[in-house]
C-alpha positions in Angstrom: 0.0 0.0 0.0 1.5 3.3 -1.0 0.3 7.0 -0.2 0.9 7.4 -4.1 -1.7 5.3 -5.2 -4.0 6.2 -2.2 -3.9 9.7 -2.9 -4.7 8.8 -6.9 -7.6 6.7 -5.4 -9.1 8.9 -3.3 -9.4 12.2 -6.0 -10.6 9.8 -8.3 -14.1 10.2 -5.7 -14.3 14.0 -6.7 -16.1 14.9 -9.7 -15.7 18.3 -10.0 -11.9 19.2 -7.9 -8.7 18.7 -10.4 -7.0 16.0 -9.4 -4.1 17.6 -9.0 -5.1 20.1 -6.0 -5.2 16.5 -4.1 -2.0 16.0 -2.3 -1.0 13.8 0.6 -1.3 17.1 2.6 -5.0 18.4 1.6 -7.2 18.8 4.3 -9.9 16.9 2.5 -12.7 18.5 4.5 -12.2 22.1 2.5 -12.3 20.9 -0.6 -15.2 22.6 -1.9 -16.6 19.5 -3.4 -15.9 17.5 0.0 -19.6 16.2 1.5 -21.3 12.9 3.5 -21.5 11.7 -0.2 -17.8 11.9 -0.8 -17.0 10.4 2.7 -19.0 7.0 1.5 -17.3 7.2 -1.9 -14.2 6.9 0.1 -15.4 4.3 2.3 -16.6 2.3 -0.4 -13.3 2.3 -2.5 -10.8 1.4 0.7 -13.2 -1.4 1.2 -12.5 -2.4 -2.4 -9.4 -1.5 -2.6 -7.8 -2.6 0.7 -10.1 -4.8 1.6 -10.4 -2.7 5.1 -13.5 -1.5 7.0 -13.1 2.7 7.4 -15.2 4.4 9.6 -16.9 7.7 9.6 -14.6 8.3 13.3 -11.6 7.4 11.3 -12.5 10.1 8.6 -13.6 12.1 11.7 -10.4 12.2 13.4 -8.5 12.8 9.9 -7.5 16.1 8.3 -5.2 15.5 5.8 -5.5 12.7 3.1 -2.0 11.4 4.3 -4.0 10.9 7.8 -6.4 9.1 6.2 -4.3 6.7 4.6 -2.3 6.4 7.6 -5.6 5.3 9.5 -5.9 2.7 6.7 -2.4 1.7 7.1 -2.9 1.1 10.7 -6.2 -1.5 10.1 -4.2 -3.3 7.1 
C-alpha cells in the first residue's frame, strides 16, 4: 500500500476538484466538493481497494489525506 496510489484513489471520488489540487497534505474536509456523499465514496473504495473496513470516526479524526491513509495503514 503506497500513499501514491492512495492519494490517486481517493481524488478519483471527486467529480468536479482537479485531481491535482489532491495531495498527501489536503485537508480533505475544505475541498469545496468535500460532503457525506464523498465520505461513503471513500469508504466504499478502501473497502474495495484494501479490503479494510473505514469508519466515519476514522474520517472524523483525519485532516489531511495522508491521515487518512495512515488510519488505513494502521487497520491493514
Amino acid at each position: 500500500m503506497e500513499l501514491k496510489d492512495f492519494v490517486e484513489k481517493f481524488a478519483e471520488q471527486f467529480d468536479d476538484t482537479d485531481a491535482s489540487e489532491i495531495k498527501a497534505e489536503t485537508v480533505f474536509k475544505e475541498l469545496e466538493e468535500w460532503s457525506s456523499l464523498i465520505a461513503l465514496g471513500v469508504i466504499g473504495m478502501v473497502d474495495e481497494e484494501y479490503d479494510i473496513t473505514l469508519k466515519g470516526e476514522d474520517i472524523r479524526n483525519s485532516i489531511t489525506v495522508e491521515d487518512l491513509f495512515n488510519a488505513v495503514k494502521a487497520k491493514a
